[in-house]
Steps between C-alpha positions, in 0.01 A plus 500: 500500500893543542707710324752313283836427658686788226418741271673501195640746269656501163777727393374728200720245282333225583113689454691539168568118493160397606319754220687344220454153597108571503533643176670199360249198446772275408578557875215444645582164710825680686255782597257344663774293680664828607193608611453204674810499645530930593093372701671210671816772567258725661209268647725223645854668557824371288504241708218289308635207334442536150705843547830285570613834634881502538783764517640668213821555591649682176257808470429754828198707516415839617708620757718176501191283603531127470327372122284219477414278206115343499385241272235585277494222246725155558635266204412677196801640280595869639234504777429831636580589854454802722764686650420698847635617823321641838372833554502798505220487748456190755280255347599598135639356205672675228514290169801601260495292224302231315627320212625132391791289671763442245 
């Protein structure tokens, strides 16, 4: 069995992010979709389709590094996406943010 193609980490804000949206039942359909989503970040690589990975040019991460925007719900009213860029190690993904699209 192969490792997966990145290993992802989350920012301490987003561990925050992820707590309260478990905590929050209301919520519970965007969770499991940014769960889904953070597994298919990890297991597949942003390149996976339902990702629609793209630039986001307006924000710059840690060091300057290039942002990325992920999908992790589509056509629902403020759908959540996930906000990452490479590194710091090779092979690693650093989430910084997941919340709704307004």
């Amino acid at each position: 069995m192969s490792a997966p193609p990145f290993k992802v980490r989350c920012t301490p804000e987003v561990q925050k992010q992820l707590v309260a949206l478990a905590r929050d039942k209301g919520l519970a359909k965007r969770r499991r979709a940014v769960e889904k989503a953070l597994g298919q970040l990890e297991k597949y690589g942003p390149r996976h389709s339902a990702l629609q990975t793209h630039p986001f040019e307006s924000q710059k991460g840690p060091g300057g590094a290039k942002v990325f925007v992920a999908y992790a719900e589509q056509g629902t009213p403020a759908a959540f996406r996930i906000l990452w860029c490479y590194g710091p190690g090779e092979d690693e993904i650093t989430v910084l943010w997941v919340g709704p699209h307004y």
